[in-house]
ZADREN-25727 format. One record per residue (C-alpha): residue in three letters; x, y, z. Coordinates in steps of 0.5 Angstrom, whole numbers, plus 2048, in hexadecimal, padded with zeros to 3 digits. Each point is the difference from the previous one (the first is absolute). Example, Ala and Ser with C-alpha at 12.3 -4.5 7.8 and 13.67 -1.06 7.14 Angstrom:
2
<atom><code>ala</code><u>819</u><v>7F7</v><w>810</w></atom>
<atom><code>ser</code><u>802</u><v>807</v><w>7FE</w></atom>
END
This chain:
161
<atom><code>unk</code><u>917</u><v>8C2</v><w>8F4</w></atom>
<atom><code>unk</code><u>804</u><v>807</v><w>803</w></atom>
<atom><code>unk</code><u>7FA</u><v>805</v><w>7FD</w></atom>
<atom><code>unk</code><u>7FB</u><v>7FD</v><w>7FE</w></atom>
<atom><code>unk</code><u>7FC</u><v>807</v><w>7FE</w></atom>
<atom><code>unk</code><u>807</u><v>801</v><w>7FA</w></atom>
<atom><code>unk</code><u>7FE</u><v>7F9</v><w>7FE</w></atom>
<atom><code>unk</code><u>7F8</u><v>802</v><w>7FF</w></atom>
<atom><code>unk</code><u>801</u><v>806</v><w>7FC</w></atom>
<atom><code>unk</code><u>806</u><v>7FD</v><w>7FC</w></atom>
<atom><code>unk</code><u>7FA</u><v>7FA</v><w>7FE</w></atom>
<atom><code>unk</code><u>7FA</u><v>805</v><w>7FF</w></atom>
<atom><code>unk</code><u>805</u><v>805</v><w>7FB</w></atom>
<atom><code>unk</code><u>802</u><v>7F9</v><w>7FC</w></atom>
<atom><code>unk</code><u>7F8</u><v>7FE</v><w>800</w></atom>
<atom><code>unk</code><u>7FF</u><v>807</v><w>7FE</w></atom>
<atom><code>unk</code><u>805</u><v>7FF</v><w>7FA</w></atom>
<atom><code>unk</code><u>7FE</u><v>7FA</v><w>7FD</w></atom>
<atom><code>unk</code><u>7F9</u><v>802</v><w>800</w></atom>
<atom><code>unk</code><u>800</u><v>806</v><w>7FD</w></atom>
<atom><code>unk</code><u>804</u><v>7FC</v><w>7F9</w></atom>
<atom><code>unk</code><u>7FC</u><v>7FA</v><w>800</w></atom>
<atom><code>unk</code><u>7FA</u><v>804</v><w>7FB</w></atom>
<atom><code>unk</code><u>804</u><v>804</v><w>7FB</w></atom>
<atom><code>unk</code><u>7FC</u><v>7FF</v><w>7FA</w></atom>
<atom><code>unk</code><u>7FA</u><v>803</v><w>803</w></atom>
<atom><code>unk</code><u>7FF</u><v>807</v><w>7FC</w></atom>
<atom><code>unk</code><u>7F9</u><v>800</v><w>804</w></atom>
<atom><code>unk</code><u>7FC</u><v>7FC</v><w>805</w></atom>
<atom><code>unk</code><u>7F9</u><v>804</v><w>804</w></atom>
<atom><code>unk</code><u>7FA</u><v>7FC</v><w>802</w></atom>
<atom><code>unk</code><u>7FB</u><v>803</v><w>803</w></atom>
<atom><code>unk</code><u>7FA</u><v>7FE</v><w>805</w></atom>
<atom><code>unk</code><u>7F9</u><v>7FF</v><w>7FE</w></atom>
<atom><code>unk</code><u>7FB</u><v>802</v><w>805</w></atom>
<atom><code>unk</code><u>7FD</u><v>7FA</v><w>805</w></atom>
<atom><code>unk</code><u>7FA</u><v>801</v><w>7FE</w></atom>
<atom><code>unk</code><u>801</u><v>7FF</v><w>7F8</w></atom>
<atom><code>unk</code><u>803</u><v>803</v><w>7FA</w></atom>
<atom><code>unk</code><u>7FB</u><v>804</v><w>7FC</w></atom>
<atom><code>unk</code><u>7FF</u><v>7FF</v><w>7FA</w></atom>
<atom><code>unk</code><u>801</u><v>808</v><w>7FD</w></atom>
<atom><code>unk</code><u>806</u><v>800</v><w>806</w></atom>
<atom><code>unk</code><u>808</u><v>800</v><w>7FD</w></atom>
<atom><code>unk</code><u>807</u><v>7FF</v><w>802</w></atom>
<atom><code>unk</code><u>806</u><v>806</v><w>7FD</w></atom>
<atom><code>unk</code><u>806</u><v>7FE</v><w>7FF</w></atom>
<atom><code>unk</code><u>806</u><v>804</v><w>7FD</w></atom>
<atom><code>unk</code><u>806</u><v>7FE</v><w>7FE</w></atom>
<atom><code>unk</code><u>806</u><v>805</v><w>7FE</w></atom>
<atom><code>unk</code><u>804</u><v>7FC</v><w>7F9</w></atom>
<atom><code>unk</code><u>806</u><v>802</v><w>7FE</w></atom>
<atom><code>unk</code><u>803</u><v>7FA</v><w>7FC</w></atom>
<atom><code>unk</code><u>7FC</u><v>800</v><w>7F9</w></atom>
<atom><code>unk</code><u>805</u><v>7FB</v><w>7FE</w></atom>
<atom><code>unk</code><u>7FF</u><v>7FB</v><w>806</w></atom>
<atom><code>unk</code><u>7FB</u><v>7F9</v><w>800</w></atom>
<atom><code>unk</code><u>7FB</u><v>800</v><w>805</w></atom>
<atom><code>unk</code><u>7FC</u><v>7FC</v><w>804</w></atom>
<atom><code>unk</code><u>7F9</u><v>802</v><w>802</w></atom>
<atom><code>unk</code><u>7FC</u><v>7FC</v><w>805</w></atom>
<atom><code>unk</code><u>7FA</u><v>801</v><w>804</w></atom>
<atom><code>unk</code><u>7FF</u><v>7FF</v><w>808</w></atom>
<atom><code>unk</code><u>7FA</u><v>7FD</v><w>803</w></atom>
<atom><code>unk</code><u>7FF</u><v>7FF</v><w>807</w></atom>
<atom><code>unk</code><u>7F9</u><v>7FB</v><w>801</w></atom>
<atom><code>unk</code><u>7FD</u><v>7FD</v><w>806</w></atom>
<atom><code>unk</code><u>7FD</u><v>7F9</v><w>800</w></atom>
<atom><code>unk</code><u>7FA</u><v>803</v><w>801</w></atom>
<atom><code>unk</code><u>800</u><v>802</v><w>7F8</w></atom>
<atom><code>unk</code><u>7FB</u><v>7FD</v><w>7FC</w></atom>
<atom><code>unk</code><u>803</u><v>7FF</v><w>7F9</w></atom>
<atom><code>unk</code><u>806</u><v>7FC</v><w>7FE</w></atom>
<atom><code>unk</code><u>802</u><v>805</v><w>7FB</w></atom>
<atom><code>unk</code><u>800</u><v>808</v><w>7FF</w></atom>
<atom><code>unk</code><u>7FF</u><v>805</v><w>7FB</w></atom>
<atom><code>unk</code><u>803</u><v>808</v><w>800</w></atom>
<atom><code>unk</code><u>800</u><v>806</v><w>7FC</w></atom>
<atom><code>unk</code><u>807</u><v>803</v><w>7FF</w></atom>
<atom><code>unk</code><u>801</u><v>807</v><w>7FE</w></atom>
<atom><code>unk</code><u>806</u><v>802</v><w>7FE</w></atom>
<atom><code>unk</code><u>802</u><v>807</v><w>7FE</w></atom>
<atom><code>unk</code><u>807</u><v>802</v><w>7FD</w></atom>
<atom><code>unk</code><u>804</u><v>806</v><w>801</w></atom>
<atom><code>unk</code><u>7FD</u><v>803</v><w>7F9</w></atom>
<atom><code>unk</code><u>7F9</u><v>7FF</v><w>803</w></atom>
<atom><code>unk</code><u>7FD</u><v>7FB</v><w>7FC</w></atom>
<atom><code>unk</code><u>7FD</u><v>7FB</v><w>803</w></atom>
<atom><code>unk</code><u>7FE</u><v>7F8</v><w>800</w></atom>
<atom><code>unk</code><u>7FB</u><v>7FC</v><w>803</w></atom>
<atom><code>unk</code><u>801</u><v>7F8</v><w>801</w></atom>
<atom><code>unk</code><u>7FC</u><v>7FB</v><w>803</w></atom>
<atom><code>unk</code><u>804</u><v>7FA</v><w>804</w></atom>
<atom><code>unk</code><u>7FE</u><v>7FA</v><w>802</w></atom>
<atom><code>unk</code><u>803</u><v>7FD</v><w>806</w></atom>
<atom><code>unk</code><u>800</u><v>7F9</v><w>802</w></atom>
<atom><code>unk</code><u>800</u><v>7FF</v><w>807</w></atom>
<atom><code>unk</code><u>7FE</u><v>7F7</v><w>801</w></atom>
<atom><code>unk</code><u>801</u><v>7FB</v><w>7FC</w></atom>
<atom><code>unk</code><u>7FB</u><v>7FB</v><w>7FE</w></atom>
<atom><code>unk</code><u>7FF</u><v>7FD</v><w>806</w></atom>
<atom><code>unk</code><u>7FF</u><v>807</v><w>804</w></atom>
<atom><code>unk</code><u>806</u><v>7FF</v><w>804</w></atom>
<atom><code>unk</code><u>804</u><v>808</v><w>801</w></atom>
<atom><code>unk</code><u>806</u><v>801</v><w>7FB</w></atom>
<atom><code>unk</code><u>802</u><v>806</v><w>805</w></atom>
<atom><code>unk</code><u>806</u><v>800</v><w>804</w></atom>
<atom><code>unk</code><u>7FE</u><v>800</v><w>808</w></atom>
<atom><code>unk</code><u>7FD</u><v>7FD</v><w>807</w></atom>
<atom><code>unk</code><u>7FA</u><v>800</v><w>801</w></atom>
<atom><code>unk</code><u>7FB</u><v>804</v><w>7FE</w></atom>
<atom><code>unk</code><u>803</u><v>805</v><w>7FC</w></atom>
<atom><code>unk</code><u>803</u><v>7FE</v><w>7F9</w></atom>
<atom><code>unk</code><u>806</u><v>805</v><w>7FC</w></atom>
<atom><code>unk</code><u>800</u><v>800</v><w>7F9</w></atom>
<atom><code>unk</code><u>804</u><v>803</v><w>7FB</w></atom>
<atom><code>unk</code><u>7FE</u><v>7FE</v><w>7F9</w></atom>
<atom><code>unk</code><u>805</u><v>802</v><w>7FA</w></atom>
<atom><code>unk</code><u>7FB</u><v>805</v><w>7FB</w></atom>
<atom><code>unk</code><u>806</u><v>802</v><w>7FB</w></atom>
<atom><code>unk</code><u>807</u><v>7FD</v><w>800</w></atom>
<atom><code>unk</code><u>805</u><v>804</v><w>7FC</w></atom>
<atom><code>unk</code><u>7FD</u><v>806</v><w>800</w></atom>
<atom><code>unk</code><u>803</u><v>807</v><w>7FC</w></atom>
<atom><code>unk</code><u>7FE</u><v>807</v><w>804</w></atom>
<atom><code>unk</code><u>800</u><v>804</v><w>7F9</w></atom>
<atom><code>unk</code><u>800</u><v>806</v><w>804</w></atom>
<atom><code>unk</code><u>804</u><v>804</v><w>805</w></atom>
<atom><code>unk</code><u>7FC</u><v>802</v><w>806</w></atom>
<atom><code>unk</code><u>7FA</u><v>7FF</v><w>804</w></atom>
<atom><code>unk</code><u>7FC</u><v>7FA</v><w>7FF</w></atom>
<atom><code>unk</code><u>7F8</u><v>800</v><w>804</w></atom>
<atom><code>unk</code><u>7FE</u><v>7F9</v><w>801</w></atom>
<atom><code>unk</code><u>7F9</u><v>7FF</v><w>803</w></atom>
<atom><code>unk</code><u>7FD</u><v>7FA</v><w>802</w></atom>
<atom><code>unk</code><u>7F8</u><v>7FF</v><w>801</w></atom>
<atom><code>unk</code><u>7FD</u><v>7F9</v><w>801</w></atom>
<atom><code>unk</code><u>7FC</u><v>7FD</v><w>7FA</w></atom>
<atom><code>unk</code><u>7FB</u><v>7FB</v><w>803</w></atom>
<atom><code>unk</code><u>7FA</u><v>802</v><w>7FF</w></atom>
<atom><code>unk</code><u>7FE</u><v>802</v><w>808</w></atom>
<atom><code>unk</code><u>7FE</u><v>805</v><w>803</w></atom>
<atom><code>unk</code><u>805</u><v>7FF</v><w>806</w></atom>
<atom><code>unk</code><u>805</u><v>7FB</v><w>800</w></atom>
<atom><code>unk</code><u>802</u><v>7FC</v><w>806</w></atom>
<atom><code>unk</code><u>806</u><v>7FC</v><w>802</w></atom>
<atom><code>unk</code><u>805</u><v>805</v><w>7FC</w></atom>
<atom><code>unk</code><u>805</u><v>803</v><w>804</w></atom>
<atom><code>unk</code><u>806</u><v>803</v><w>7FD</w></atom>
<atom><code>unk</code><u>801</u><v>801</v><w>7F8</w></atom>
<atom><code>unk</code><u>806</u><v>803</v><w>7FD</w></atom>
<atom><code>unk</code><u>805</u><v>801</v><w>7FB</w></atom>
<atom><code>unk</code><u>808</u><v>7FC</v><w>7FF</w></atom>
<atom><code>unk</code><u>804</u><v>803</v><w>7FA</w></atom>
<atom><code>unk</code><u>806</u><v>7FD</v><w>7FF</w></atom>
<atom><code>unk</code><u>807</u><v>7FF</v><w>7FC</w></atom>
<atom><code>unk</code><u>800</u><v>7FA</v><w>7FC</w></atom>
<atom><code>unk</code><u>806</u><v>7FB</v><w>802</w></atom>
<atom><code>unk</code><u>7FE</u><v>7FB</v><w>7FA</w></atom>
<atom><code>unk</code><u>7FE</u><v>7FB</v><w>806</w></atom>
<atom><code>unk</code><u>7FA</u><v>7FD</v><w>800</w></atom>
END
């Protein structure tokens, strides 16, 4: 090989390249992390997702990281949303995190297990504008542990799935 360096760059700027065309169906990915000592109970997450497209499906899913030192196989949240207009809708979700047998549903090595559960599926944005999102925890502890990441992925809908 006559320029090694030449060839080093040329391989990062493909890389570079290809992975920056590999999510383009993300509107909005964020997660953000718990604090280690535990999620409290009036603690929550914010989230803002700028929308454009009246038109368009989405996708919305929920983010959560957990350790296996949780001790739940499942878990509850409330989600907040505010519209651009400021009205304002509160749900309660379940999120099942093990199957029958306790066995982790996440993705991961180890100890720590990633989840991203599908919360609504061909979603309309009535509304142009920002939308508010918060996430609060709602299993009925005063500190949650074993939490470490939660967030919010809003996608374009592919008809896959």
């Amino acid at each position: 090989m006559k320029n090694p360096e030449k060839f080093v760059w040329a391989f990062f700027a493909i890389l570079l390249f290809i992975l920056s065309g590999c999510d383009t169906q993300r509107l909005y990915d964020q997660s953000l992390s718990i604090p280690d000592d535990g999620w409290h109970k009036d603690s929550a997450t914010y989230f803002q997702v700028n929308v454009d497209d009246t038109i368009g499906l989405y996708n919305f899913y929920i983010n959560l990281r957990h350790s296996a030192a949780y001790r739940f196989s499942n878990f509850y949240l409330f989600l907040n949303s505010e519209l651009p207009n400021g009205n304002i809708t509160r749900d309660t979700i379940e999120l099942i995190l093990a199957d029958h047998t306790g066995k982790w549903l996440g993705k991961g090595f180890g100890s720590i297990k990633d989840n991203q559960v599908l919360v609504r599926k061909n979603l309309r944005f009535p509304l142009k504008g920002t939308y508010k999102f918060s996430i609060e925890q709602g299993m009925r502890k005063d500190l949650l542990k074993g939490i470490k990441d939660v967030g919010i992925r809003v996608e374009h809908e592919t008809g896959k799935q």
